[in-house]
C-alpha positions in Angstrom: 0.0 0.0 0.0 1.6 3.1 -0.9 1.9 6.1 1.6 -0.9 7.9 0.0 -3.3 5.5 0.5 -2.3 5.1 4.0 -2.8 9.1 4.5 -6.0 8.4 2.9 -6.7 5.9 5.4 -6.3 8.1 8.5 -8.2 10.5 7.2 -11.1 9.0 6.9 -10.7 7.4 9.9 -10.2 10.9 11.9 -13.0 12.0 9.7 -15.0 9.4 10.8 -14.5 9.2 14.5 -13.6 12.7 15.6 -16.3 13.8 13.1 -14.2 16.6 11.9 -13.9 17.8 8.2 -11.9 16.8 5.7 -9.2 19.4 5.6 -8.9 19.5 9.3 -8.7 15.6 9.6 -5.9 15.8 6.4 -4.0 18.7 9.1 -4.1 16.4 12.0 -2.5 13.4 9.6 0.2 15.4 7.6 0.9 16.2 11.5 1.2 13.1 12.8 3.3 12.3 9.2 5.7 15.7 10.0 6.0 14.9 13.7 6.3 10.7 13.6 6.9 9.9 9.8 9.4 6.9 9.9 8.6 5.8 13.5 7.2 3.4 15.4 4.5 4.9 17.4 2.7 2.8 20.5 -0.6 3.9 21.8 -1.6 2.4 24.5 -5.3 1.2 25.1 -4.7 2.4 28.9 -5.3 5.8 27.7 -8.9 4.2 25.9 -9.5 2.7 29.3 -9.0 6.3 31.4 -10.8 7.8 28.8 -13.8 5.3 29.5 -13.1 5.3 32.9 -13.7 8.7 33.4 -17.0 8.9 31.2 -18.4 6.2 33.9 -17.4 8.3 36.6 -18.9 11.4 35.0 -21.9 9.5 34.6 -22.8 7.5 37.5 -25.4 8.5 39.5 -25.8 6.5 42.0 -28.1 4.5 40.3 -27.1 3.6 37.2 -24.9 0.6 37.3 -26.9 -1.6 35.2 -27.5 1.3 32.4 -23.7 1.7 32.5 -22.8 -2.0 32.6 -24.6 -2.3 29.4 -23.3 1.0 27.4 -19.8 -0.1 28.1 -20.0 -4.0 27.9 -18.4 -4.4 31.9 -20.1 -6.5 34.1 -21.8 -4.4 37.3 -18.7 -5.3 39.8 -16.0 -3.6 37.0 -18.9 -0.7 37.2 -18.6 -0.1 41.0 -14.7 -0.8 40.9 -14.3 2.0 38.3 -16.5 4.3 40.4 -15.1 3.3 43.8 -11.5 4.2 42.3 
């Protein structure tokens, strides 16, 4: 696959799930190009997990284990784990 197509790639994928436009999702990947072109870059799904883990917290009410169990596929013990810190 040549480079191009994998530029291609990102941006739709930025397009896609930050639901930005296309010239602003083509920015953020000739960015990510300039700044990390030629290296191996490692995300870690820890920062997904803090992300989610902090959306639970911001949500939880007290009374919404089962509603959050269910929007985030965890079981009702991860739930009160996450919100119990």
């Amino acid at each position: 696959m040549s480079i191009h197509n994998d530029l291609d790639e990102l941006i739709g994928f930025t397009q896609q799930h930050f639901g930005i436009d296309q010239q602003s999702a083509r920015q953020f990947g000739m960015g990510l190009v300039k700044e990390f072109g030629g290296e191996y870059l490692y995300v870690s799904k820890r920062f997904a997990t803090s992300q989610r883990d902090k959306e639970i917290i911001a949500a939880f009410n007290g009374r919404n284990i089962d509603e959050l169990s269910k929007q985030y596929g965890l079981c009702a013990r991860q739930i009160k784990n996450i919100v119990n810190g």
